[in-house]
C-alpha positions as a printed NumPy array, in Angstrom:
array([[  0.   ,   0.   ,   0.   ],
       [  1.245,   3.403,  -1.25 ],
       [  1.403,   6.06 ,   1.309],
       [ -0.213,   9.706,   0.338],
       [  3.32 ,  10.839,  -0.809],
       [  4.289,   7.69 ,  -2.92 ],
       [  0.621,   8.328,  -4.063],
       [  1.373,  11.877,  -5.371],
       [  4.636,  11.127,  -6.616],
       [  3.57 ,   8.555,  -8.873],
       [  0.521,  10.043, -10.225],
       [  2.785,  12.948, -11.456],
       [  4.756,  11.159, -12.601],
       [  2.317,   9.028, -14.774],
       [  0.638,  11.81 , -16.187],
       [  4.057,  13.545, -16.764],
       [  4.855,  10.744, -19.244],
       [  1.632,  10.537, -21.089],
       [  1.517,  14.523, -21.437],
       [  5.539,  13.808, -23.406],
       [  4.187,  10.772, -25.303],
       [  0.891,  13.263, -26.387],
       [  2.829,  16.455, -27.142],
       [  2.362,  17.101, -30.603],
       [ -1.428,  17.118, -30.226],
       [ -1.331,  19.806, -28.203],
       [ -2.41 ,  21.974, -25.078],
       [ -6.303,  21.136, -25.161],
       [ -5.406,  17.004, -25.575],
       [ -2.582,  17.749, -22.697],
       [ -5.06 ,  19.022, -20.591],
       [ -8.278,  16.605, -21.195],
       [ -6.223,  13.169, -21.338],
       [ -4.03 ,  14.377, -18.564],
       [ -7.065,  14.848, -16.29 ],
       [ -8.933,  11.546, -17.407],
       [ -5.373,   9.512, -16.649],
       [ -5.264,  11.563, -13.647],
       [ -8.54 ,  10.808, -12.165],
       [ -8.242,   7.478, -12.904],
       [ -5.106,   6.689, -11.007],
       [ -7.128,   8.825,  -7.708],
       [-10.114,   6.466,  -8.249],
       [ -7.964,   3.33 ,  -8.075],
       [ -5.529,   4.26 ,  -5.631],
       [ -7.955,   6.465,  -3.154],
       [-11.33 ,   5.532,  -4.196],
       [-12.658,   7.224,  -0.515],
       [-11.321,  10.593,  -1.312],
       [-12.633,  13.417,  -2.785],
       [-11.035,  15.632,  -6.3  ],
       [-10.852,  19.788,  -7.152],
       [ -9.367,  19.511, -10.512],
       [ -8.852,  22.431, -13.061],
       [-10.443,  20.398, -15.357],
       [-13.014,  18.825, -14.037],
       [-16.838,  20.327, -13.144],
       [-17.523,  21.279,  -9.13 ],
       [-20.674,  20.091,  -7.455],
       [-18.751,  20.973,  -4.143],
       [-19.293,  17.765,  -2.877],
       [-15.745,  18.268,  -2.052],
       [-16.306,  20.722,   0.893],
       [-18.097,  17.78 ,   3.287],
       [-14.639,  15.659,   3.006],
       [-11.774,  15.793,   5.264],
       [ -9.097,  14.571,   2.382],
       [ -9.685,  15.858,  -1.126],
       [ -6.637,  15.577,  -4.029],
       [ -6.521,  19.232,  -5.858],
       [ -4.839,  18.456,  -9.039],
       [ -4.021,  20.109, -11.974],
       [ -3.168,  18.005, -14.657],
       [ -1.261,  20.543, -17.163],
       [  0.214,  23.422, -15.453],
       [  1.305,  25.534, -18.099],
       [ -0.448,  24.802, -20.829],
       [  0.953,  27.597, -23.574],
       [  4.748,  25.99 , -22.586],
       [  3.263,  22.712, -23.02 ],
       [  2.004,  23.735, -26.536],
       [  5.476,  25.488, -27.143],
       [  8.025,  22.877, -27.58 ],
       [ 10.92 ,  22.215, -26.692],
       [ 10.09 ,  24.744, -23.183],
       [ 10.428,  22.904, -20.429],
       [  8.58 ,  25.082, -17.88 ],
       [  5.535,  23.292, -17.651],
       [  4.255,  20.947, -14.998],
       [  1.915,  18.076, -13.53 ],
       [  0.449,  19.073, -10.012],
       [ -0.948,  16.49 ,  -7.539],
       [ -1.998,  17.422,  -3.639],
       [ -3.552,  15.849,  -1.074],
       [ -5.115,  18.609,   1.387],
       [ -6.622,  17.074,   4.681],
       [ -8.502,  19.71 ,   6.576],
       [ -7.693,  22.507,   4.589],
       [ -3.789,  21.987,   4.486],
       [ -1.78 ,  20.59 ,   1.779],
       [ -0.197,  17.827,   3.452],
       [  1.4  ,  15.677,   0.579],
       [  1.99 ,  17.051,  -2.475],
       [  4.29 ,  16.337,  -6.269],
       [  5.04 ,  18.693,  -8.934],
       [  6.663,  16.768, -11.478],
       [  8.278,  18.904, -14.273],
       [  8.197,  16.125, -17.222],
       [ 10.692,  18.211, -19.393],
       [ 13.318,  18.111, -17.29 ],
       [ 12.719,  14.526, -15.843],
       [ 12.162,  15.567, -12.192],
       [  9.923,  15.25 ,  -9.513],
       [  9.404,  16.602,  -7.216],
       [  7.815,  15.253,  -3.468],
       [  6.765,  15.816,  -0.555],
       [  8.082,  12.062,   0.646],
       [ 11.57 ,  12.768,  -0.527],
       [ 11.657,  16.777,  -0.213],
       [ 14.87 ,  18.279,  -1.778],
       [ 16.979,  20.481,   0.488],
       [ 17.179,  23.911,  -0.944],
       [ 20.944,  25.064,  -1.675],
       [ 22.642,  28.192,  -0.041],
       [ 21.368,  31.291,  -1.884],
       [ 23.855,  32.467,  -4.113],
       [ 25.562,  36.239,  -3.581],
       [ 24.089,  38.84 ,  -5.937],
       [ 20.418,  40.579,  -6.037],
       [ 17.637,  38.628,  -5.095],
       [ 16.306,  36.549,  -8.143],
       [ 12.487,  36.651,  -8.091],
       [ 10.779,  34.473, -10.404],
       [  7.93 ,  35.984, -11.814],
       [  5.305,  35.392, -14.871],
       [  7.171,  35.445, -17.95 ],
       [  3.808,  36.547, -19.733],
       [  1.371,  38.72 , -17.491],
       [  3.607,  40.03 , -14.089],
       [  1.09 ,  42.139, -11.956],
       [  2.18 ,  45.39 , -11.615],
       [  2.213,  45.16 ,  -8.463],
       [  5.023,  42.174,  -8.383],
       [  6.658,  44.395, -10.8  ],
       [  7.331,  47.175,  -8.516],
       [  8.145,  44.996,  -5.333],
       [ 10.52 ,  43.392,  -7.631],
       [ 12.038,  47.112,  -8.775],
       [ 12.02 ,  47.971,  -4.82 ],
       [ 13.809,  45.368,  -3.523],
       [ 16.671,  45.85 ,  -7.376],
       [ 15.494,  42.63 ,  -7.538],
       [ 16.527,  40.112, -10.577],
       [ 13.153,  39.125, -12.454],
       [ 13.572,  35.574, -13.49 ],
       [ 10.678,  35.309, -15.591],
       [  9.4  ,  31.497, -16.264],
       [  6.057,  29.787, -17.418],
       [  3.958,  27.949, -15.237],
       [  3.474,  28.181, -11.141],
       [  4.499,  24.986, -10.587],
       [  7.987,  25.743, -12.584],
       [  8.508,  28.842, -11.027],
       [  7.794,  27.569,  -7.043],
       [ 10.173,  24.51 ,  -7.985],
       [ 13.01 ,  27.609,  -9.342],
       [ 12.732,  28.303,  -5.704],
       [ 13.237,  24.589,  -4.382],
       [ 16.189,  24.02 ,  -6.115],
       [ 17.942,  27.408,  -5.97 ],
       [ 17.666,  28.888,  -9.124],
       [ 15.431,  31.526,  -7.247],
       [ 15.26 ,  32.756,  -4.213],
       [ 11.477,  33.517,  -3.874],
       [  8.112,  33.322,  -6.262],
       [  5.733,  35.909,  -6.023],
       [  2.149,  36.321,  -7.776],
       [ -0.575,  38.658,  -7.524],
       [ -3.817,  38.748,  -9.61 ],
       [ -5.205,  35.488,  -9.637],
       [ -4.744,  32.058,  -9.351],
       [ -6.671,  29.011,  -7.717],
       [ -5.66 ,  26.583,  -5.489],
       [ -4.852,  23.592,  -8.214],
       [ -2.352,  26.39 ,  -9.399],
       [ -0.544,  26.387,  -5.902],
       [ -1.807,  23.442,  -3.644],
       [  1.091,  21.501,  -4.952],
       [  4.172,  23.62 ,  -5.264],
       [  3.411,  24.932,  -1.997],
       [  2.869,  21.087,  -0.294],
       [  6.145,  20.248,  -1.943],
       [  8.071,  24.169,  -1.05 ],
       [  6.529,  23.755,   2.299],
       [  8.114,  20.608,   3.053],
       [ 11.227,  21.662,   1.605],
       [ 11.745,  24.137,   4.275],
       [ 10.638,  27.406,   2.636],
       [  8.322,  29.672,   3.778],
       [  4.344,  29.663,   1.946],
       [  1.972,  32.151,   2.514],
       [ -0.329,  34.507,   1.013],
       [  1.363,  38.003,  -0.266],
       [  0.767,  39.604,   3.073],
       [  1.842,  36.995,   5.084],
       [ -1.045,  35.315,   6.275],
       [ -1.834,  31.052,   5.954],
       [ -2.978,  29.499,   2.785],
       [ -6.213,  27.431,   3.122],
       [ -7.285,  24.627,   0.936],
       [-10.289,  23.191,  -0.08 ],
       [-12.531,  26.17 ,   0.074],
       [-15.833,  26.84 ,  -1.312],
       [-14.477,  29.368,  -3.919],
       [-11.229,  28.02 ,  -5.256],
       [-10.052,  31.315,  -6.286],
       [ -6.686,  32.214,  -3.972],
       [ -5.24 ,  35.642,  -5.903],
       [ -1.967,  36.067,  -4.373],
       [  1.034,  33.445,  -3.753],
       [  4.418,  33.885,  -2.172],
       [  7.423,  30.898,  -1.433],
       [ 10.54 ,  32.141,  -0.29 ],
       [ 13.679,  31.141,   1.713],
       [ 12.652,  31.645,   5.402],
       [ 15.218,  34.724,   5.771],
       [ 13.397,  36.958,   3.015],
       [  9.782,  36.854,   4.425],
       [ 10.162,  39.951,   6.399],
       [ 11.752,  41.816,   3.591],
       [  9.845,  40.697,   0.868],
       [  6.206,  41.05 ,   3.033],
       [  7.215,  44.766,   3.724],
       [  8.283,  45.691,   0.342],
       [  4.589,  44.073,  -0.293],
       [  3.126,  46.323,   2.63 ],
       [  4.299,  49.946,   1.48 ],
       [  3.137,  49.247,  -2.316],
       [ -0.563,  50.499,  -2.004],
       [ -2.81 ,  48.705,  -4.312],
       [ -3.471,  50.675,  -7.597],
       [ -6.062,  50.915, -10.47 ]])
């Protein structure tokens, strides 16, 4: 019997393989056979729990159910449709009483993933400006002037799940968003950062919650523990605008 990690893990890494074998059809076959293979594997190897996928209808059955799996089957779906990009990804979560409590982001173009079971140990920040990974398509202006503030180094990358794994394994030092996302976007990167040591949160600090009657969640930051105060503050004097 696989434990909820080992469940996660594989699953990702399942659907990471189909989504390479199934490239050239596309970002809308990506997406639909992802979630059917995805689903599938939930069904057979938690048949009790409940599912919040992107791709999938709601009833919100979901919200009387302790453990429910928010998955999103292609994260990045224009990099996915833009080969030979690797910054796309596979999310899979389990969140027990609204915290993400196993989680895998595999990253099928580069052959990793990445789990909560065996969580990689962030390296040493390298010397230099912070590097702040950041939408390489649509950056809210507000993450564009917290990354100005702080002289920052935008490292601009595809999908959530590529840029919160940037952070894991050093090639940032912190992922922020602003203006939307919902919670198959993050559930996973921030099981997987969270377990990793780094610091997950909202943009002002305060806990993410899973599993919610509204899925939306519009802000996101993961960072190395030391930057939360500095890169919360720099959040805090940059007044929302028009």
């Amino acid at each position: 019997m696989m434990d909820d990690h080992a469940v996660a893990a594989e699953a990702a890494a399942q659907v990471g393989r189909r989504l390479l074998a199934i490239r050239e059809q596309g970002g809308a076959a990506g997406d639909r056979h992802g979630n059917e293979l995805l689903l599938e594997l939930l069904h057979r190897l938690r048949p009790d729990d409940a599912v919040l996928s992107e791709e999938s209808p709601d009833d919100h059955s979901r919200l009387d159910r302790r453990r429910v799996w928010i998955i999103d089957p292609l994260d990045g779906t224009r990099e996915y449709g833009e080969p030979p990009r690797t910054d796309w990804a596979v999310h899979v979560a389990l969140a027990v009483d609204h915290v993400p409590v196993a989680g895998a982001v595999a990253l099928p173009g580069t052959g990793l993933v990445l789990h909560t079971g065996e969580p990689p140990a962030p390296p040493s920040r390298s010397a230099g400006p912070l590097r702040i990974a950041i939408s390489r398509s649509r950056p809210s202006e507000l993450v564009r002037r917290v990354v100005t503030s702080l002289s920052a180094m935008p490292v601009p990358m595809g999908s959530a799940g590529a840029k919160a794994m940037a952070v894991v394994q050093g090639v940032a030092d912190a992922y922020l968003h602003s203006g939307g996302q919902y919670e198959w976007d993050s559930c996973a990167p921030v099981a997987v950062a969270a377990a990793a040591g780094l610091h997950v949160s909202r943009l002002d600090g305060t806990t993410l919650r899973y599993n919610q009657a509204d899925p939306y969640l519009p802000d996101l930051l993961i960072c190395r523990p030391e930057l939360v105060e500095i890169i919360v503050g720099a959040v805090r004097t940059e007044p929302a605008r028009p």
